[in-house]
N, C-alpha and C positions, 0 to 999 in steps of 0.2 A: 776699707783698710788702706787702700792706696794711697786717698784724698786724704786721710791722717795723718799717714806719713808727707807728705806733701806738704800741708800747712804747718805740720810740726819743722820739718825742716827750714820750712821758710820763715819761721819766727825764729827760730835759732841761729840760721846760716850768718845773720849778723849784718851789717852793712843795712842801706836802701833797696830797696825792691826796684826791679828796674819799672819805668813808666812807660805805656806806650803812648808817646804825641800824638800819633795822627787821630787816634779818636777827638782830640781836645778841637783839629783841626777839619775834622768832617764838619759836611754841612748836616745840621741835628734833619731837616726836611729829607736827606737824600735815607735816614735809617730808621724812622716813623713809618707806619703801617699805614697804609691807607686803612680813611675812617668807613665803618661799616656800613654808615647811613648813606655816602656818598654811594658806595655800592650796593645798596640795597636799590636806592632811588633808581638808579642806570640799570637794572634788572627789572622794576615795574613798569619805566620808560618803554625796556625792549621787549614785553609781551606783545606775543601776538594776539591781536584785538578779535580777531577773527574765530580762536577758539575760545572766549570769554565767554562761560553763558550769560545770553540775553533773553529776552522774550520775543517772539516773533516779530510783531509789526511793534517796533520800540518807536516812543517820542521824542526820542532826540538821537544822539550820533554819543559813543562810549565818553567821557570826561575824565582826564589828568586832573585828578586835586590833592591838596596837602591836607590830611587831617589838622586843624589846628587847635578844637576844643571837642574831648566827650563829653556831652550833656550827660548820658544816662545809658544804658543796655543799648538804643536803638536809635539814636539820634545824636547826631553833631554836627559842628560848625567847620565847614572847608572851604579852602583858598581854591578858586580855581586858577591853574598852572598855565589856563591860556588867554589871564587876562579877566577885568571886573571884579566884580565885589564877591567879599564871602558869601556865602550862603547857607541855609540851615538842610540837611540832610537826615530823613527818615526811613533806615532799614526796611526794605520790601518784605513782605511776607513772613514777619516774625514782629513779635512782642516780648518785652521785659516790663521785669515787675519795674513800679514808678516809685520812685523819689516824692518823699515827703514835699506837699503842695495845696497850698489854700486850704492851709487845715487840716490836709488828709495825713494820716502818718503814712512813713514809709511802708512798700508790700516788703515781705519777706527776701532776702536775697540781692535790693536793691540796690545799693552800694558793691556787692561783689560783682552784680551783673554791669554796672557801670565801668567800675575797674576792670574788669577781662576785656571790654573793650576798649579800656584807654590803653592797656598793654598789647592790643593786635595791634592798634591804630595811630593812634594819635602821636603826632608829628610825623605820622610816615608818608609817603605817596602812596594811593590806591587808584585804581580803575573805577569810574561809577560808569555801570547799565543801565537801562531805564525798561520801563514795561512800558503798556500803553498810557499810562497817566502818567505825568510827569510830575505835578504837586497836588497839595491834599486841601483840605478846608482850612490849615493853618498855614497855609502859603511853603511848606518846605519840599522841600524837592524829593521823590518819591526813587528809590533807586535799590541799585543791589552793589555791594563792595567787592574790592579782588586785589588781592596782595601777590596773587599768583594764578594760572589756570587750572584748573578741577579744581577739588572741593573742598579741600584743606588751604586753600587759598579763597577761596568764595566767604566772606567774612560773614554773611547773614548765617550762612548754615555751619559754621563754624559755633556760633553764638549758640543754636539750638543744639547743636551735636555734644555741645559740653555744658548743657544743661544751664546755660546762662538766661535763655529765653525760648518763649513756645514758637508753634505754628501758629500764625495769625494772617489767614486768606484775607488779599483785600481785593475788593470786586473784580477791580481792572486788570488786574498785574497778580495773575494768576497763576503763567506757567510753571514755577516749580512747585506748586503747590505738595504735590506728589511726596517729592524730595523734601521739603520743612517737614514731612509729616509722621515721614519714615526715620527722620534725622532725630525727631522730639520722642518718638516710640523706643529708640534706642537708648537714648539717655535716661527715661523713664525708667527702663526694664535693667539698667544698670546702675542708676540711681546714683546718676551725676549731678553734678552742683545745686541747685534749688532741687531737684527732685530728690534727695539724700537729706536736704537741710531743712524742707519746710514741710509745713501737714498738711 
């Protein structure tokens, strides 16, 4: 009721409204928000590397990358942040269904399990871990993602927890095995994403 009276009177009062200048005369940089991404990136910059899970005796040292392409549920293409060429990255210990290829039609859920990870991931900064194998028979680099520490940051088990992709043990890089396994029995018995959507 106030604001009514308020705008009613200020259309009647008659005359110009007064202007306030100094807005015209701010700097527009100094009353912008900073952007979310810049702060997103300077909080995966400042994890600690130390609580990230890894696999025991890992094959390399943790990796600063920009997601730049999601291929599909379990693979994409990342800048690394400290220099060289991009490279092709394959989710440890989980699978998603495949994208239509050489013929084959798409599995069930393909596209939405690709999309859930272009919406964690892609354009963002992430951590990769690595297990004991570091690439596979198609040359991509074998690893585990992290948007953040524990497990709602852990992007692999993210993927199966919301029923976007299974547990998929691979020989070498085995430690969470456990964890894919209990994360994929959840989403089953709850009958999230592909488990809800397909036969």
């Amino acid at each position: 009721m106030t604001l009514f009276l308020l705008v009613t009177l200020g259309c009647i009062g008659g005359g110009d409204a007064p202007t306030d200048d100094s807005k015209a005369d701010s700097d527009p940089q100094e009353t912008e928000a900073p952007d979310p991404q810049e702060l997103d990136d300077e909080r995966v910059r400042a994890l600690d590397l130390s609580q990230l899970p890894a696999e025991g005796n890992p094959c390399a040292e943790p990796a600063l990358v920009r997601v730049e392409t999601v291929i599909d549920g379990d693979t994409a293409w990342v800048d690394p942040q400290a220099g060289g060429a991009d490279f092709k990255v394959r989710l440890i210990g989980i699978d998603a269904p495949e994208l239509s290829h050489n013929g084959d039609p798409a599995e069930c859920y393909s596209s939405e399990s690709g999309g859930y990870l272009q919406d964690l991931m892609q354009g963002d900064l992430v951590w990769l871990t690595f297990g004991n194998q570091c690439t596979d028979s198609y040359d991509r680099t074998l690893a585990y993602a992290h948007k953040d520490i524990g497990e709602t940051g852990f992007v692999n088990r993210v993927m199966v927890r919301q029923g976007y992709a299974w547990a998929y043990p691979f020989d070498d890089n085995n430690d969470f095995k456990k964890d894919f396994q209990a994360d994929e029995d959840a989403a089953r018995a709850e009958g999230l994403g592909m488990w809800g959507a397909c036969d």
